[in-house]
C-alpha positions in Angstrom: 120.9 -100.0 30.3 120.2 -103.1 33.0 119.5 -99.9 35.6 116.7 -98.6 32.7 115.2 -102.3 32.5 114.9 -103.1 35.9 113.4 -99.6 36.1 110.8 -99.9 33.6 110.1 -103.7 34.9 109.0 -102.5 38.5 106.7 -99.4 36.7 105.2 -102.2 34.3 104.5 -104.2 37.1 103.1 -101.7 39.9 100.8 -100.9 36.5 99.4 -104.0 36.1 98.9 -104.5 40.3 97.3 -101.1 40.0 94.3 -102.0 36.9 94.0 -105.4 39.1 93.6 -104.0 41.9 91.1 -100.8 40.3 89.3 -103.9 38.2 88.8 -105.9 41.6 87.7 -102.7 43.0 84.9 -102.2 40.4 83.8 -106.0 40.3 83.4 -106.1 44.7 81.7 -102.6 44.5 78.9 -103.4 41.3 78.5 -107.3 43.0 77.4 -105.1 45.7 75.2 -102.1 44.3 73.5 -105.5 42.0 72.7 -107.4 45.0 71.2 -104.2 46.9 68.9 -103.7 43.3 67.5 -107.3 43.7 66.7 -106.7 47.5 64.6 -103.7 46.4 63.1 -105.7 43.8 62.0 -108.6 45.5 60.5 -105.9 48.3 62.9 -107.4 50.6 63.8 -103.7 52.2 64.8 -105.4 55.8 68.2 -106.8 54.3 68.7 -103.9 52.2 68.5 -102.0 54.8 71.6 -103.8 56.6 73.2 -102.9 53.2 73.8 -100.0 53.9 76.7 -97.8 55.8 76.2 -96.6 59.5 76.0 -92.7 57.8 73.6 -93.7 56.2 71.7 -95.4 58.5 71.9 -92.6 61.5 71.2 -89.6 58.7 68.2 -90.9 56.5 66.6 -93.2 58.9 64.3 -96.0 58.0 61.0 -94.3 57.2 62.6 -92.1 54.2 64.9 -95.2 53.2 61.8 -97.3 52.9 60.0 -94.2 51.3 62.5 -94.3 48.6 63.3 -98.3 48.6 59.7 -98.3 47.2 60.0 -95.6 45.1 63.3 -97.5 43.3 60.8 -101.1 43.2 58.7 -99.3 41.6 60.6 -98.3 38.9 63.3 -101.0 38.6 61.8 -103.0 35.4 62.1 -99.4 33.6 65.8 -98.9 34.9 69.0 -99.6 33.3 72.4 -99.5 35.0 75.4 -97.2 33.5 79.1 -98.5 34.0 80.3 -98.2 37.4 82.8 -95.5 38.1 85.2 -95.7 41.0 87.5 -93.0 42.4 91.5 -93.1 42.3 90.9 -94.4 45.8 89.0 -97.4 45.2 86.8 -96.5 48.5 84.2 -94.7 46.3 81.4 -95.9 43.7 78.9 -94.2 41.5 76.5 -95.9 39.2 74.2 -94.0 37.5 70.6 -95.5 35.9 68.3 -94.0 32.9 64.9 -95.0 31.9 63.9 -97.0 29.7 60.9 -98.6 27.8 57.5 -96.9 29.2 58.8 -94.5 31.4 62.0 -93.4 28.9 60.4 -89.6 29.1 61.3 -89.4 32.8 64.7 -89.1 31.9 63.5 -85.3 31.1 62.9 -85.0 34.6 66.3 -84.0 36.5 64.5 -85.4 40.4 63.6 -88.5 38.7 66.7 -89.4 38.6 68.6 -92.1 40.2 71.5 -92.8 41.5 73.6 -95.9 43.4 76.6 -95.0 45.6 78.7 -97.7 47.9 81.4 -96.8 50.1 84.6 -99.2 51.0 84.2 -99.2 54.9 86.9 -101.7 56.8 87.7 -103.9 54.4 83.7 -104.3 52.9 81.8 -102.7 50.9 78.2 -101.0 51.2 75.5 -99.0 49.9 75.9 -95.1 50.4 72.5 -93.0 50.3 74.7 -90.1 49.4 72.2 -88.1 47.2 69.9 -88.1 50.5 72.1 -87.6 53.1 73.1 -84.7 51.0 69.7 -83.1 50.8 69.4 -84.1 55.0 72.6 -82.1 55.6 71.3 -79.1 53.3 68.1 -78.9 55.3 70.1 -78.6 58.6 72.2 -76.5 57.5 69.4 -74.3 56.3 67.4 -74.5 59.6 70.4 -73.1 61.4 69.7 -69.6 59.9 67.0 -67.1 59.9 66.7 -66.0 56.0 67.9 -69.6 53.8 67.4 -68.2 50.6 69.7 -67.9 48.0 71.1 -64.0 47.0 69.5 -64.2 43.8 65.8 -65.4 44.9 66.1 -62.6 47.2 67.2 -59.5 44.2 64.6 -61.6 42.3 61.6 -60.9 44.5 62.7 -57.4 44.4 61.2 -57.3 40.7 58.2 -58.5 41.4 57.2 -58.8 45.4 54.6 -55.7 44.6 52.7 -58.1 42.3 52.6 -61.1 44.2 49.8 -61.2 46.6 49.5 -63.4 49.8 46.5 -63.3 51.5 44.9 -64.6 54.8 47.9 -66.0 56.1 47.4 -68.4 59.0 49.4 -70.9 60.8 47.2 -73.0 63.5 47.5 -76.3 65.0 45.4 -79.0 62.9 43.9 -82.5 64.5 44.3 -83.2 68.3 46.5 -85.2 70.5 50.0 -86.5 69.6 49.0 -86.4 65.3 48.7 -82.9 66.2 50.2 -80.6 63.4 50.7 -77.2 63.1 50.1 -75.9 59.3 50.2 -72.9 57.6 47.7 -71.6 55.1 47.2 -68.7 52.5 46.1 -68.0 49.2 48.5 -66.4 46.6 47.6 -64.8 43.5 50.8 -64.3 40.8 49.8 -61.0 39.1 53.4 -61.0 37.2 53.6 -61.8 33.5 55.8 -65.1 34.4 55.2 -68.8 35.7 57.3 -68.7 38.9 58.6 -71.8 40.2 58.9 -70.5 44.1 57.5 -67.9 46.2 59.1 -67.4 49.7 57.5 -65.7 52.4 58.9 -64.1 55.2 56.6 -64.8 58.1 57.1 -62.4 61.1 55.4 -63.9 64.4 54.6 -60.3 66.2 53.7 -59.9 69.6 49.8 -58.8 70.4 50.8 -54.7 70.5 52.5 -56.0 67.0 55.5 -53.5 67.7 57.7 -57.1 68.6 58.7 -59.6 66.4 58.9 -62.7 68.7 60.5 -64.6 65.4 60.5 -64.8 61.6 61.1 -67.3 59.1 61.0 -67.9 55.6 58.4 -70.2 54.5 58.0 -71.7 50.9 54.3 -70.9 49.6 54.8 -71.9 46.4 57.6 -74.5 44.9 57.7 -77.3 42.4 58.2 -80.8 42.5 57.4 -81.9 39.0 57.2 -85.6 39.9 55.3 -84.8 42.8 52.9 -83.1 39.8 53.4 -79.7 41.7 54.0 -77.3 39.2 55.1 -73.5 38.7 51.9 -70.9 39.3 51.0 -69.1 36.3 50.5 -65.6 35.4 47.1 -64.8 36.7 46.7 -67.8 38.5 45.4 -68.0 41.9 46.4 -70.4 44.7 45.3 -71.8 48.1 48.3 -73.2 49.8 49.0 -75.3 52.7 52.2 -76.4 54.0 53.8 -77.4 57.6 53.9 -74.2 59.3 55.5 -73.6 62.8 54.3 -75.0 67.1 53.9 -71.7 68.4 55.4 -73.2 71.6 58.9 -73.4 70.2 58.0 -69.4 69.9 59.7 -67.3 72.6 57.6 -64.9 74.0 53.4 -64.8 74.6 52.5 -65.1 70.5 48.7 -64.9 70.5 48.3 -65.7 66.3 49.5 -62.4 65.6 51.3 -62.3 61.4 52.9 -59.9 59.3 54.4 -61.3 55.8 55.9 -59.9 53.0 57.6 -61.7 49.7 61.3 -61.8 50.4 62.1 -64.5 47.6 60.7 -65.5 43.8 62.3 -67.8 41.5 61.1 -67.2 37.4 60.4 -70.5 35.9 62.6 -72.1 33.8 61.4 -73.9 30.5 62.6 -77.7 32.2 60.5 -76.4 35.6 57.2 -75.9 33.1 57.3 -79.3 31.8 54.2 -81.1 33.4 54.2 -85.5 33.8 51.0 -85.1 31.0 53.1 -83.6 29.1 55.6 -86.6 28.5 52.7 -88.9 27.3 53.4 -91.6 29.6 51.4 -94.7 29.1 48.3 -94.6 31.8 48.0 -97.2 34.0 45.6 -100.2 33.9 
């Protein structure tokens, strides 16, 4: 019976060191997402900057950080913190925001979303951009292949390539000098009977006797970013397009502007894609 008390005293107390040591954990991890929030409220993006972890730092860079630093002072009278969570761990934190107040619609709006992370580095804790370093890693990983477009985009497009029509496809270099860009432009006509939310493009580069293909890529004609009010094309609907297209001197071989093209991937709208900023009746601003 002693043996069973002793026992049971050591679990009852590694319990309590454990929700002390979990609490601790949550109260050093919020004090730290909070203090990050006020930097970016009071514009003060230099110190939040040194917030955040090395990762984070060397992946996102401080044009995008700032880019989004901006984004988040822009909305942070509207935004109200969720409880913090914290993984078994304790060297993991999530806090997640909603809306509120004016812009309470934008919680519709899965992109519009954000999100606070902070990692336990050393002994300290700091802020984590793990949602964008995330997306960074996606787009490299993506770049590293020829066709990055998900199975079912591509059995997709198979329904309805023969109605979807991309004309006068170009990609040229715009402006001069080092602001130099090179762009690609088209128009695109949806002659199905649904909104689509993407349209990929297969873009063959083709030596002058065009019987080569000097390289090929997919290239995004038509998505959505709702909060960027880019929206899904509609049936019947036509569209002139331009997006960052490709130097022709990373292009192996003598390319002289020479295109073939044909729709390799479609994405049907979904109901949450077709909902438009107007249509959430946000107050306009004065």
């Amino acid at each position: 019976m002693k043996k069973f008390q002793f026992t049971g005293l050591i679990f009852t107390l590694f319990l309590a060191f454990f929700t002390v040591s979990c609490a601790g954990a949550k109260g050093e991890a919020e004090k730290t997402i909070d203090s990050y929030v006020e930097l970016l409220k009071a514009k003060n993006f230099a110190r939040a900057w040194d917030m955040l972890d090395q990762e984070s730092q060397e992946v996102v860079g401080q044009k995008k950080f700032i880019e989004d630093a901006q984004n988040i002072s822009g909305n942070a009278m509207f935004l109200k913190n969720k409880p913090i969570k914290i993984n078994e761990a304790g060297d993991r934190a999530i806090m997640e925001t909603e809306y509120t107040g004016q812009k309470v619609a934008f919680n519709k709006l899965p992109e519009a979303k954000i999100t606070y992370y902070a990692s336990k580095n050393n002994g300290k804790w700091q802020v984590r951009l793990q949602e964008r370093i995330d997306q960074i890693r996606e787009e490299q990983k993506r770049d590293s292949i020829e066709i990055p477009i998900d199975p079912e985009l591509i059995e997709t497009a198979k329904l309805y390539k023969d109605k979807i029509e991309v004309k006068n496809l170009r990609n040229g270099e715009v402006g001069d000098g080092p602001t130099a860009q090179y762009m690609m432009d088209a128009t695109v006509k949806n002659n199905t009977d649904k909104p689509l939310s993407y349209v990929g493009v297969l873009v063959k580069f083709m030596d002058d006797a065009e019987q080569k293909v000097l390289f090929e890529k997919t290239f995004f004609v038509i998505y959505t970013r709702q909060i960027e009010e880019i929206y899904p094309i509609q049936p019947g609907e036509e569209r002139n397009i331009i997006i960052p297209g490709y130097d022709a001197g990373d292009i192996d071989g003598n390319w002289t502007g020479k295109l073939q093209w044909e729709v390799n991937a479609v994405k049907v709208a979904t109901q949450a894609e077709l909902i438009k900023i107007e249509d959430l009746k946000l107050p306009k601003k004065k």
